[in-house]
N, C-alpha and C positions, 0 to 999 in steps of 0.2 A: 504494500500500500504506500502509496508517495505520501511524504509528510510536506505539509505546507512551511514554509519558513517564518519563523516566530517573527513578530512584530518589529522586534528591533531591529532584525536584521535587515527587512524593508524599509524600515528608518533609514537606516545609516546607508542604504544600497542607492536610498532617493537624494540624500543629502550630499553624496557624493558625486551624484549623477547635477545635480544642480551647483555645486561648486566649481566641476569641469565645465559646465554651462557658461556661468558667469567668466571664467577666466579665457573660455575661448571668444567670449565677447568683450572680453577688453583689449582685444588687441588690434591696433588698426594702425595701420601705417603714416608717418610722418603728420605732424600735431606743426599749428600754426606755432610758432617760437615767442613764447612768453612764461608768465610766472604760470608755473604748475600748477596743472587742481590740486583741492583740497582731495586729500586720498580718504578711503573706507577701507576697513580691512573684509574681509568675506565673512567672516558674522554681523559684521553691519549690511553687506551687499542681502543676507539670508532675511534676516529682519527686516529691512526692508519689500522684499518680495514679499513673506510674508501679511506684513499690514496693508499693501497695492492687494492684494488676495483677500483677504479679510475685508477692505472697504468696499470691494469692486461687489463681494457676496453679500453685502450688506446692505447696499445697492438693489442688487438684485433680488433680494430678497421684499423688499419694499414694492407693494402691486403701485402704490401711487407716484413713484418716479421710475421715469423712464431712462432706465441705468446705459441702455446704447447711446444714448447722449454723451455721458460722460467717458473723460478717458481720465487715468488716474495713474500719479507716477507718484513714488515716494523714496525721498534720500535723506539719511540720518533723522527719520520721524515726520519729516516735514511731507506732509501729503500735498499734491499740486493737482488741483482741481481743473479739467477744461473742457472746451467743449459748448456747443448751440444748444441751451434749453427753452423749450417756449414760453415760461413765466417766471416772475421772480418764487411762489409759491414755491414750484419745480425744486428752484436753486436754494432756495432756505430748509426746504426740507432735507436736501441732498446734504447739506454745509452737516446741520446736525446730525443726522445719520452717520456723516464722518467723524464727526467731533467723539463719540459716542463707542468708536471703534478702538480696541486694544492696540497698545503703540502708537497711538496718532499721537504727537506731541506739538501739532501745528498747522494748520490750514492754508494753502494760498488757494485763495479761490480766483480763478483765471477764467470764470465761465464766461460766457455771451451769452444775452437776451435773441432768440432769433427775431427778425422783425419781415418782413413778410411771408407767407407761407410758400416752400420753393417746390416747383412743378416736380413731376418725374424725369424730366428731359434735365431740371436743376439739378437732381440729384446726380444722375448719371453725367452731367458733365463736371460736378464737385468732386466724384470719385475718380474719375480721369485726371484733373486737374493736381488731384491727390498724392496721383501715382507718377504724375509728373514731376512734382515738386521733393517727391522722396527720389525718387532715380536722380533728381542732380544733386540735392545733397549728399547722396550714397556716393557721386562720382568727381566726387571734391573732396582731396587728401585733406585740406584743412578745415574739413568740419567732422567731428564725429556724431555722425548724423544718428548710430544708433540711440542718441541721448536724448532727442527732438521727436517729438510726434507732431503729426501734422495733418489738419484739421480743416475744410474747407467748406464754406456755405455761400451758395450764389456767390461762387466769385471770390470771396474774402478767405485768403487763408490767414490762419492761425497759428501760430506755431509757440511748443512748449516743450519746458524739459528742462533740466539742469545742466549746464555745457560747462567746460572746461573753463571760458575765461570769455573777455568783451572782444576777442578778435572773433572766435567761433562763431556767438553771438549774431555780429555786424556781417559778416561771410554768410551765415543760414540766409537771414533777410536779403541781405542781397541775390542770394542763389532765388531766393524764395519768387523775389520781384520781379527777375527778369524770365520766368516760366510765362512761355503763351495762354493766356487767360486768366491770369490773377489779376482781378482788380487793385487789391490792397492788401496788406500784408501786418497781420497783429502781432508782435511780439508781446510773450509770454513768456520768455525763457527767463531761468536764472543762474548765477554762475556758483558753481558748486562751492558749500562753505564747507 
């Protein structure tokens, strides 16, 4: 009879499997030249995941917010909010949902109010626009773009994330601006403490 493997040993099989995760994503080639991020060791990177999982299910667990609105990134506690919701209700509920979450030790709420209601045809050219905007930060050595998410409605990207320093920052937007069909370009980002 096959015996299943005890608990822990799926603990430590996942947590292992997610430590090689994070370190094969930390590594990107050639970094704008200035002062260093602030670093995290891999039990902050783990803690972190963690609480971005923990608010995102919290989230989701809530019938009266519409949690695919939100995108939620979290570095040394600090959970970063963003993303088009359609009311402030939405976003106040969302804020304390998060507040409310194990490890949250801080909020930035980055969201948008949406203001006109966007067609099907909005959407599908928001998701293209999306995907546009991620493939040139991807193909720019000086932004680590895996740090940035990127968020578009009729037109207006968004962009959020904790990045290395104000050169990265100034480089995303720029990357972000000169993408065909971005109207304007919100910076959200902040630079990692």
């Amino acid at each position: 009879m096959n015996k299943l493997p005890s608990p822990w040993v799926t603990h430590l099989a996942l947590a292992g499997l997610l430590v090689t995760s994070l370190s094969a994503c930390g590594n990107k080639t050639a970094e704008t030249a200035s002062a260093p991020a602030a670093s995290t060791t891999v039990g902050n990177d783990i803690d972190d995941t963690v609480v971005t999982a923990r608010v995102k299910s919290a989230l989701m667990a809530n019938p009266k917010i519409n949690s695919y609105d939100f995108k939620v990134e979290t570095r040394k506690g600090e959970v970063m909010l963003s993303g088009f919701v359609d009311n402030q209700a939405q976003l106040d509920l969302a804020t304390s949902t998060t507040r409310d979450v194990e490890g949250v030790k801080t909020i930035q709420n980055n969201v948008t109010l949406k203001g006109a209601a966007a067609t099907v045809g909005n959407k599908v050219d928001d998701g293209i626009t999306t995907g546009k905007v991620r493939a040139a930060l991807l193909g720019d050595p000086g932004v680590k773009s895996v740090d940035i998410t990127v968020v578009t409605r009729i037109d207006e990207v968004q962009l959020s994330g904790f990045v290395d320093n104000q050169e990265q920052m100034n480089r995303a937007v720029e990357i972000a601006s000169n993408v065909p069909g971005v109207r304007t370009v919100s910076n959200h980002m902040q630079i990692k403490r």
